[in-house]
N, CA, C and O atoms as a GROMACS GRO file, in nm:
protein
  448
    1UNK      N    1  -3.160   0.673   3.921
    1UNK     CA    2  -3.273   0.629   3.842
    1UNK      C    3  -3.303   0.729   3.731
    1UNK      O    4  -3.350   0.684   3.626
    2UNK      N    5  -3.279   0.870   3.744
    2UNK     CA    6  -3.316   0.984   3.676
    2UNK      C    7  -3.205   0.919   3.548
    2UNK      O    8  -3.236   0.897   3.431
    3UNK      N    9  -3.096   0.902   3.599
    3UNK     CA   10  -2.988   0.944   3.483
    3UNK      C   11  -3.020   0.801   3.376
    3UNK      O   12  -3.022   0.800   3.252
    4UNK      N   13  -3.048   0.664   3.492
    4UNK     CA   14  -3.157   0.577   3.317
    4UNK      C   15  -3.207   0.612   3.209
    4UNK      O   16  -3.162   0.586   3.097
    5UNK      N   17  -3.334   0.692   3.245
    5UNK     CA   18  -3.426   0.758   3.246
    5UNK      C   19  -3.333   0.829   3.099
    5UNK      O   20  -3.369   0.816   2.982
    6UNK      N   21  -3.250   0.878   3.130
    6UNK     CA   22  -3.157   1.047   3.089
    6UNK      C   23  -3.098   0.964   2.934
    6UNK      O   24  -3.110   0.993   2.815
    7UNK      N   25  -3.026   0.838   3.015
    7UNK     CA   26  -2.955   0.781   2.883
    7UNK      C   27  -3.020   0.708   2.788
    7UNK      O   28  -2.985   0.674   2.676
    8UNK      N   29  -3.168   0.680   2.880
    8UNK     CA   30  -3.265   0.593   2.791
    8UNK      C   31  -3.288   0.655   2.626
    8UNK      O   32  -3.293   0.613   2.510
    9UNK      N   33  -3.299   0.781   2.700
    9UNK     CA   34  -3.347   0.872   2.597
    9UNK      C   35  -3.308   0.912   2.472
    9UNK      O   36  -3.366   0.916   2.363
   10UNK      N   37  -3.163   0.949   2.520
   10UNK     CA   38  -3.027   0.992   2.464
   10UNK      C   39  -3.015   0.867   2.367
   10UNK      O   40  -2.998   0.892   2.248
   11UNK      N   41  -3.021   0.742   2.404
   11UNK     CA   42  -2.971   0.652   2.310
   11UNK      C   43  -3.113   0.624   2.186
   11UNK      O   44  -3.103   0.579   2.073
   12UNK      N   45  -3.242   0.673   2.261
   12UNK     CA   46  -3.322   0.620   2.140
   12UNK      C   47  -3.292   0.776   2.051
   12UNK      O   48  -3.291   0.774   1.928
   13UNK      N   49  -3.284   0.826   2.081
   13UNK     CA   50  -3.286   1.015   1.992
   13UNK      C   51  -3.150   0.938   1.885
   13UNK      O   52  -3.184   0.913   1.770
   14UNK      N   53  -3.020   0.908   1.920
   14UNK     CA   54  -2.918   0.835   1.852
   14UNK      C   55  -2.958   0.762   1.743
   14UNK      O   56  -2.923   0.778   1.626
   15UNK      N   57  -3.086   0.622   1.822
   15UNK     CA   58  -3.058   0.560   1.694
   15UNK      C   59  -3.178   0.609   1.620
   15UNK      O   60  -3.153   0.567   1.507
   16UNK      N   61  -3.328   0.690   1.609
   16UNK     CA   62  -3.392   0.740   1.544
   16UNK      C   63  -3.331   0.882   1.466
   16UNK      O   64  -3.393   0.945   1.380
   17UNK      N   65  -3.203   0.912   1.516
   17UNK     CA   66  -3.154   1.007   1.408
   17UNK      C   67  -3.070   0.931   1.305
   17UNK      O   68  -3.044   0.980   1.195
   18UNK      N   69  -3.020   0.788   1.351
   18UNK     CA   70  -2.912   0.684   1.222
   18UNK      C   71  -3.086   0.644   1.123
   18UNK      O   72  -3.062   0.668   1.005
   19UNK      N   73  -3.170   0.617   1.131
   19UNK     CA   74  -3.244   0.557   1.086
   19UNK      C   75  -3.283   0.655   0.959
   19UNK      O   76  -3.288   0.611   0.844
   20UNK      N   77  -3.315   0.825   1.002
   20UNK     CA   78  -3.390   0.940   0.897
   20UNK      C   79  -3.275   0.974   0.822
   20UNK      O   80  -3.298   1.046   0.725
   21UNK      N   81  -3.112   0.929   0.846
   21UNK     CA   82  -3.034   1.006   0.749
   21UNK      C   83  -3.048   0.920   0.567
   21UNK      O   84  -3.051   0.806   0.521
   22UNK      N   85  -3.053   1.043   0.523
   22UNK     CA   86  -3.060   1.034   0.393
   22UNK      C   87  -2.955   1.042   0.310
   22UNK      O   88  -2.958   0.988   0.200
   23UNK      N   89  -2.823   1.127   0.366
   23UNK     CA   90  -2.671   1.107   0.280
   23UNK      C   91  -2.663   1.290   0.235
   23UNK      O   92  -2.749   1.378   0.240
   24UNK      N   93  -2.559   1.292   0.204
   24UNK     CA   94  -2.489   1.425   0.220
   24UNK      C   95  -2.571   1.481   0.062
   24UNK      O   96  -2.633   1.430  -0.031
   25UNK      N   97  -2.526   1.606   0.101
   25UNK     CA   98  -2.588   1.702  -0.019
   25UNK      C   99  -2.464   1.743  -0.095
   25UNK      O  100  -2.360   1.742  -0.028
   26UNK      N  101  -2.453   1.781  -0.230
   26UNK     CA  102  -2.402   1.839  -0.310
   26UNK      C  103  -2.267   1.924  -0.234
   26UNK      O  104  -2.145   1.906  -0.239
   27UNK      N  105  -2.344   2.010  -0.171
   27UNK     CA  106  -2.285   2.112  -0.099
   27UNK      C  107  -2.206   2.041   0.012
   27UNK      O  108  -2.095   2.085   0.041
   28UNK      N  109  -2.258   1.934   0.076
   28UNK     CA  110  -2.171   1.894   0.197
   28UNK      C  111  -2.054   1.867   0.182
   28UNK      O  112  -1.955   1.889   0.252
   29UNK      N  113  -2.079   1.769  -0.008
   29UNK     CA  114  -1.993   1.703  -0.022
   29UNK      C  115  -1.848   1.808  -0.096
   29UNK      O  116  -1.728   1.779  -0.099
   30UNK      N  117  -1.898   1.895  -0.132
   30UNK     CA  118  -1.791   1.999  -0.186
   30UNK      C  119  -1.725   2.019  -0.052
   30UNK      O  120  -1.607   1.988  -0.034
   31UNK      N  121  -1.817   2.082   0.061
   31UNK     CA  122  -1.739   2.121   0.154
   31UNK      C  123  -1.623   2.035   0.182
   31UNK      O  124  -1.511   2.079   0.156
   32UNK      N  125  -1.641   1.880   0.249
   32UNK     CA  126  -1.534   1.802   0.285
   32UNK      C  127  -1.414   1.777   0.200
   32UNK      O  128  -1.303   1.748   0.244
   33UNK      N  129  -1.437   1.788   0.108
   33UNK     CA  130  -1.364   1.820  -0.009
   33UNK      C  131  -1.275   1.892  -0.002
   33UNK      O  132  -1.157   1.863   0.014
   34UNK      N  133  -1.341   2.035  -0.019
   34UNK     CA  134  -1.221   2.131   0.060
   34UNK      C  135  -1.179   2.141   0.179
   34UNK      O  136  -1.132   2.254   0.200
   35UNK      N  137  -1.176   2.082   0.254
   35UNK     CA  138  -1.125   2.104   0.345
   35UNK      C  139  -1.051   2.028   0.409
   35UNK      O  140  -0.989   2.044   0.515
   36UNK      N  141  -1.064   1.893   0.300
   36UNK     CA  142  -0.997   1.796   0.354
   36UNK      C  143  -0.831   1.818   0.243
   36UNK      O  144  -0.717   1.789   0.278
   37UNK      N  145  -0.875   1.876   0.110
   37UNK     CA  146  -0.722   1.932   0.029
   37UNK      C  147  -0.673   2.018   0.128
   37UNK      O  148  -0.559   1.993   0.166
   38UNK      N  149  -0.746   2.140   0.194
   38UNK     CA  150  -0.670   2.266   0.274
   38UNK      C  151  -0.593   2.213   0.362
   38UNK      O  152  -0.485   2.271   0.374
   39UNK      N  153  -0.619   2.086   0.454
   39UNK     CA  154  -0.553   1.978   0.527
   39UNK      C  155  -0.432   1.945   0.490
   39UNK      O  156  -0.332   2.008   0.521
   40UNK      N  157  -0.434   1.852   0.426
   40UNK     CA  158  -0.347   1.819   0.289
   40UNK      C  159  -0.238   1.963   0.273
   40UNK      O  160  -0.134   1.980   0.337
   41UNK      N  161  -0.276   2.024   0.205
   41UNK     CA  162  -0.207   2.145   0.177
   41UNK      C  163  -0.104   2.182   0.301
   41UNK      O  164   0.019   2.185   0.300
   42UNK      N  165  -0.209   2.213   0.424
   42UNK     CA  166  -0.127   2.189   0.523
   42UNK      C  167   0.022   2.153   0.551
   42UNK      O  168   0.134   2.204   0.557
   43UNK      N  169  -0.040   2.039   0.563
   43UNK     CA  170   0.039   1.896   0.585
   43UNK      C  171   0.189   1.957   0.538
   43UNK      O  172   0.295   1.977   0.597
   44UNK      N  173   0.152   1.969   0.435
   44UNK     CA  174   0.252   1.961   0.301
   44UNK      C  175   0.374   2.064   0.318
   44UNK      O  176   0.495   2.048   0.304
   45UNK      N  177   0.294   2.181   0.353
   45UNK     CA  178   0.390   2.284   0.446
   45UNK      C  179   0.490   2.277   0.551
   45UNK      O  180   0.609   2.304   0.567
   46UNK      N  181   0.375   2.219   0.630
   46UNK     CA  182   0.444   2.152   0.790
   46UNK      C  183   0.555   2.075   0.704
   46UNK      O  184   0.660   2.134   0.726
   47UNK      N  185   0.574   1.991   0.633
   47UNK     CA  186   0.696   1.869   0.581
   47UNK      C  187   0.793   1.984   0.516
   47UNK      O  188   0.914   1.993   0.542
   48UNK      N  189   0.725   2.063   0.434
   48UNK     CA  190   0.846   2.076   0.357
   48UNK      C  191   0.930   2.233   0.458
   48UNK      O  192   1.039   2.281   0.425
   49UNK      N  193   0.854   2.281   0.565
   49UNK     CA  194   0.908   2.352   0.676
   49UNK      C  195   1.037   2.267   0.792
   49UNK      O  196   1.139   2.312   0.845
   50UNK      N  197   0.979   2.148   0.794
   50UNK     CA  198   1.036   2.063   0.856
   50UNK      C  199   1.190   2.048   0.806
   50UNK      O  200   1.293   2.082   0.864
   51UNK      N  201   1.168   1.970   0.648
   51UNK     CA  202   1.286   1.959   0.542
   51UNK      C  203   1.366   2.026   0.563
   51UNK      O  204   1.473   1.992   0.613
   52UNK      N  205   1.328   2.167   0.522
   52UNK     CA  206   1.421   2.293   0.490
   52UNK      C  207   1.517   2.313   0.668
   52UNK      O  208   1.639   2.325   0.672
   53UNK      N  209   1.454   2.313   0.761
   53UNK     CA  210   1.504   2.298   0.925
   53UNK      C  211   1.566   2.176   0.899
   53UNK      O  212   1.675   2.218   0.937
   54UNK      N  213   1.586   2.082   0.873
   54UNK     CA  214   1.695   1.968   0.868
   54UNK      C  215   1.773   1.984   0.747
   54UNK      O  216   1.867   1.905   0.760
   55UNK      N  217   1.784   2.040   0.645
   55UNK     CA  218   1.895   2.105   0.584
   55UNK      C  219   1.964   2.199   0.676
   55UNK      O  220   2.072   2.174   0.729
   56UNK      N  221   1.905   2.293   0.692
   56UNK     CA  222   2.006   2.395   0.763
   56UNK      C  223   2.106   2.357   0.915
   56UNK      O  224   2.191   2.422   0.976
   57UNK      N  225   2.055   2.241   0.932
   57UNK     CA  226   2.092   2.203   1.019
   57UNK      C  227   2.189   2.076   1.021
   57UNK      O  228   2.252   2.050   1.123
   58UNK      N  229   2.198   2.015   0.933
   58UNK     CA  230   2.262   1.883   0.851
   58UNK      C  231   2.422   1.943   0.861
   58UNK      O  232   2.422   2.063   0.832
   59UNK      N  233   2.542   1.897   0.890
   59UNK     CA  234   2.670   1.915   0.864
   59UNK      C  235   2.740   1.868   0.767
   59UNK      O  236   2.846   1.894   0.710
   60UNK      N  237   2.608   1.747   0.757
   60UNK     CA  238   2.694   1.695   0.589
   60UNK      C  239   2.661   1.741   0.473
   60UNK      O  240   2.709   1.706   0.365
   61UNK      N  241   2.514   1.883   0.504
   61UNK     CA  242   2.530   1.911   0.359
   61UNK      C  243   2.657   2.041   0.332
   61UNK      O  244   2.746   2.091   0.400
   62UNK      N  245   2.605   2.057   0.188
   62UNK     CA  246   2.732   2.150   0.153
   62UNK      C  247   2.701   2.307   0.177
   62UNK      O  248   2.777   2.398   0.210
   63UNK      N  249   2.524   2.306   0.142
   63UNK     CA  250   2.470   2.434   0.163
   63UNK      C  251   2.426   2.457   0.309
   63UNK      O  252   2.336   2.538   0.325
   64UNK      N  253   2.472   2.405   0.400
   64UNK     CA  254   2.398   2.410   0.546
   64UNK      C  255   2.460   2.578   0.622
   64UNK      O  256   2.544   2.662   0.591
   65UNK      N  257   2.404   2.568   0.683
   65UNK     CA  258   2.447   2.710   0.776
   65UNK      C  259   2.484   2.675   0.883
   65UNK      O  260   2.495   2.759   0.972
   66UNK      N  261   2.501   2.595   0.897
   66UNK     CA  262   2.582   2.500   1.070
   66UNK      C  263   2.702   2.573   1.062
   66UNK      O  264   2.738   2.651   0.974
   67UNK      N  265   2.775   2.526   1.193
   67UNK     CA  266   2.910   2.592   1.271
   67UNK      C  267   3.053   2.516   1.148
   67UNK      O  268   3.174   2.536   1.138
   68UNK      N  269   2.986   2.456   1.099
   68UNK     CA  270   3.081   2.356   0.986
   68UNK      C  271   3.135   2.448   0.865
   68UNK      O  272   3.036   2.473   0.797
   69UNK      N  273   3.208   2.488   0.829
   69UNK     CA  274   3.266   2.541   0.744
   69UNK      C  275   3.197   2.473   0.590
   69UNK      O  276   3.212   2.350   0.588
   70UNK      N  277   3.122   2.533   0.456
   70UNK     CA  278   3.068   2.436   0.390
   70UNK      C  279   3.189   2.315   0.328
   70UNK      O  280   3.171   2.194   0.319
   71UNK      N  281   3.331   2.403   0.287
   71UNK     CA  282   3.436   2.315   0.212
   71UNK      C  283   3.423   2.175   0.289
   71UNK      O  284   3.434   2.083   0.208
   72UNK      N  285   3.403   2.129   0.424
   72UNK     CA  286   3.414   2.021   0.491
   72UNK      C  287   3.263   1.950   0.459
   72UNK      O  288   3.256   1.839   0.406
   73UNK      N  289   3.168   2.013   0.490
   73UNK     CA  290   3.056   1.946   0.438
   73UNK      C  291   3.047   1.930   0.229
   73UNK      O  292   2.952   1.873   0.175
   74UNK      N  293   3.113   1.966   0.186
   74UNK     CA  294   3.120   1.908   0.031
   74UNK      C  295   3.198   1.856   0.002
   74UNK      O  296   3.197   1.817  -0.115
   75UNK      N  297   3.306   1.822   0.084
   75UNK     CA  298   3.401   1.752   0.106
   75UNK      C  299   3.363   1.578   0.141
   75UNK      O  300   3.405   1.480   0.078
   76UNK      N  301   3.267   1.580   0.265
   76UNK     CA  302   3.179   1.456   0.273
   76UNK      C  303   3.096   1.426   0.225
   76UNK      O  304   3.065   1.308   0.236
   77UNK      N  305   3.017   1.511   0.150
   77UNK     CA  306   2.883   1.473   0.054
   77UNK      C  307   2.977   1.413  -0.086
   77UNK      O  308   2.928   1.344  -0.176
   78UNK      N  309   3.057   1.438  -0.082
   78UNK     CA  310   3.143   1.382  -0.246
   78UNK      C  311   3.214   1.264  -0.188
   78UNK      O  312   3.237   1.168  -0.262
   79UNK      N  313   3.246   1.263  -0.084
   79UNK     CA  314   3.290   1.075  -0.051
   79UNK      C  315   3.193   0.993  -0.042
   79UNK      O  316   3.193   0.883  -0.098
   80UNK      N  317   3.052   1.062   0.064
   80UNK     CA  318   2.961   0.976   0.068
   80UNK      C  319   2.943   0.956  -0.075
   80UNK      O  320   2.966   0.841  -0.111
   81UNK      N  321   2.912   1.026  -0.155
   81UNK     CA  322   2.819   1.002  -0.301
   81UNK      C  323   2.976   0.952  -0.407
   81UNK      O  324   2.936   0.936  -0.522
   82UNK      N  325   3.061   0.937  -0.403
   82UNK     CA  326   3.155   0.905  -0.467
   82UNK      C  327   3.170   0.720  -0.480
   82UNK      O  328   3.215   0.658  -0.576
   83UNK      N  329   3.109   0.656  -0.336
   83UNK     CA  330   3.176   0.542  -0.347
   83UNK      C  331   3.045   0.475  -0.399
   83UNK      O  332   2.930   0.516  -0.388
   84UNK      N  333   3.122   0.293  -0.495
   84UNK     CA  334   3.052   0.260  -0.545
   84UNK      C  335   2.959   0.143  -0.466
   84UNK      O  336   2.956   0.131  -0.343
   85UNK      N  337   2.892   0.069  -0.549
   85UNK     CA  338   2.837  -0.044  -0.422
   85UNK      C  339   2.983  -0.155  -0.392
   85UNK      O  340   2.977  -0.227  -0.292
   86UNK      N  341   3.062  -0.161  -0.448
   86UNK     CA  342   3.161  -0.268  -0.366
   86UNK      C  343   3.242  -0.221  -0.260
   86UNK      O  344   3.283  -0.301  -0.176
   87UNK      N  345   3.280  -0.053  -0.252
   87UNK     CA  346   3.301  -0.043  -0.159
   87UNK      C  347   3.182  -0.034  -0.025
   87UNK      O  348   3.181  -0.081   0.088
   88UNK      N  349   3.115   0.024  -0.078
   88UNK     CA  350   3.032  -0.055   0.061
   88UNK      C  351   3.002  -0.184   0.099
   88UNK      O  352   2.933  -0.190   0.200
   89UNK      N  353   3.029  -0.273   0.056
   89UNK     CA  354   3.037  -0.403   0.095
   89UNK      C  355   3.184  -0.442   0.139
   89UNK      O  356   3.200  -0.531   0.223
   90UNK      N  357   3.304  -0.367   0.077
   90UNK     CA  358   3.403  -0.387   0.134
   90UNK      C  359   3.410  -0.312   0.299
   90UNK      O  360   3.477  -0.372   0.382
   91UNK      N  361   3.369  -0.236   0.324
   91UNK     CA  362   3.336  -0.126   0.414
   91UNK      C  363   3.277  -0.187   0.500
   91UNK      O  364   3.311  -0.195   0.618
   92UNK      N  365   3.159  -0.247   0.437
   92UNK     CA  366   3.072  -0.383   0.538
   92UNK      C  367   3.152  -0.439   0.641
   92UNK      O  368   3.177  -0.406   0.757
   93UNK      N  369   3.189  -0.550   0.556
   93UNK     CA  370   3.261  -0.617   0.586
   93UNK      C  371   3.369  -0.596   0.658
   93UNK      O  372   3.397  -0.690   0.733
   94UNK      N  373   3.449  -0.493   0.661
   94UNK     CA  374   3.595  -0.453   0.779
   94UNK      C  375   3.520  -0.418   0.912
   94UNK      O  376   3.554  -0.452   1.025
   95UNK      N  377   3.401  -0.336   0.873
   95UNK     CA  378   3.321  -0.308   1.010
   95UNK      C  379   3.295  -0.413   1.083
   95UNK      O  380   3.337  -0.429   1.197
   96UNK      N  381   3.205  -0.512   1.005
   96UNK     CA  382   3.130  -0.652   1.056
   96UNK      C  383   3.286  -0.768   1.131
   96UNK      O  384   3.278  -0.867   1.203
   97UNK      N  385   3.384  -0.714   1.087
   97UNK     CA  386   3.501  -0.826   1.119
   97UNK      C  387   3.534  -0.748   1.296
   97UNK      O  388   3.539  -0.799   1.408
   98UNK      N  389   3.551  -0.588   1.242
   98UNK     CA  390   3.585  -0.532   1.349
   98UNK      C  391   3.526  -0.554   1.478
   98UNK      O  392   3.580  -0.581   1.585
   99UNK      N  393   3.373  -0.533   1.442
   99UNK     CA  394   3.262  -0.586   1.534
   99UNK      C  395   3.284  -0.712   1.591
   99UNK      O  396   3.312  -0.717   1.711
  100UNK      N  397   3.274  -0.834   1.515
  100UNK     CA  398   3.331  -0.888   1.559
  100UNK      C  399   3.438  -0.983   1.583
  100UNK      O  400   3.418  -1.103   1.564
  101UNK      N  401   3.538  -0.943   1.619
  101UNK     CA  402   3.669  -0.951   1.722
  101UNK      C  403   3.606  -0.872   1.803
  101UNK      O  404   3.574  -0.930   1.906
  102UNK      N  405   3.574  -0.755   1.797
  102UNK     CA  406   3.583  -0.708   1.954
  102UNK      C  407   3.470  -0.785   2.084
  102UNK      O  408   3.492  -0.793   2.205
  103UNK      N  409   3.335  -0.838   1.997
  103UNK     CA  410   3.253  -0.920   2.077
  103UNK      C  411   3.254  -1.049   2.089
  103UNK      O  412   3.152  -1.110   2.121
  104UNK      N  413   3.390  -1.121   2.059
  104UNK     CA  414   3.459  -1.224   2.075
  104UNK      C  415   3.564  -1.207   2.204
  104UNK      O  416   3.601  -1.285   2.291
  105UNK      N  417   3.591  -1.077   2.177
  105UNK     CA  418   3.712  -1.062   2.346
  105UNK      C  419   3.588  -1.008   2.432
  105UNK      O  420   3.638  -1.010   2.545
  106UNK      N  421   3.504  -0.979   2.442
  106UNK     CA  422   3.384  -1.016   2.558
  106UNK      C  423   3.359  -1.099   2.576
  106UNK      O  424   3.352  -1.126   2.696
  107UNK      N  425   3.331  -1.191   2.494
  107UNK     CA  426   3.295  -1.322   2.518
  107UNK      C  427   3.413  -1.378   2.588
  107UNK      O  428   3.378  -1.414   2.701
  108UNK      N  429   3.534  -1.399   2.567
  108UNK     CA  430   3.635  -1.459   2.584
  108UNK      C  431   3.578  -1.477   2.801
  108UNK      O  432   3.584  -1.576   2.874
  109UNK      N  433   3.532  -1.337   2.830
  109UNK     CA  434   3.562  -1.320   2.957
  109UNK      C  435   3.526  -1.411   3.073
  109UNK      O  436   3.574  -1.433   3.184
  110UNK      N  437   3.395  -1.466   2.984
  110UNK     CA  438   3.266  -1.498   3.071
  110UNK      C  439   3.288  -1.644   3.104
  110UNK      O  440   3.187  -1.710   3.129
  111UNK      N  441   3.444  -1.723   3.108
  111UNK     CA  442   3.411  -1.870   3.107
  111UNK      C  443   3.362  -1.903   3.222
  111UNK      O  444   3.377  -1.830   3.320
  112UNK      N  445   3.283  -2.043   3.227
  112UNK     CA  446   3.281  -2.058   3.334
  112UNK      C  447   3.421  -2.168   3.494
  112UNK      O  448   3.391  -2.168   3.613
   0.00000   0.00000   0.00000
């Protein structure tokens, strides 16, 4: 019964404090401001900390520090970036054939 009593209270103090607000001051509003860029700023670190850890770690780049020798990783960054859009559609396509035949001889298995 006390704790009624407890929340009765609690909820009118709630909504007689939504009722007296009047809206942020000058100053409040600078504050959120900053602190919501310093956030931001943050952020921005964390990503581009992130980035730089997935370069160094990447085998296909050329500048990576992986166990990969770089000549092999600039070696694949110039095929990847070498071909045009028809070979990738030719490329598509041998994959998509390859694919399937091979999920055609699965299928083959299942007659009934």
């Amino acid at each position: 019964m006390k704790e009624t009593k407890t929340n009765k209270k609690a909820a009118e103090d709630i909504m007689a404090s939504e009722s007296e607000f009047k809206g942020y001051t000058i100053e409040e509003i600078r504050f959120h401001r900053a602190l919501v860029a310093m956030e931001a700023d943050f952020c921005k670190t964390k990503i581009l900390k992130t980035w730089s850890n997935i370069q160094k770690v990447n085998p296909l780049s050329p500048s990576s520090g992986s166990s990969l020798p770089t000549k092999a990783g600039s070696v694949a960054m110039k095929l990847v970036n070498g071909l045009n859009y028809m070979d990738y559609i030719l490329l598509g396509a041998s994959v998509f054939n390859g694919v399937r035949k091979v999920m055609s001889f699965f299928r083959r298995g299942k007659k009934k």
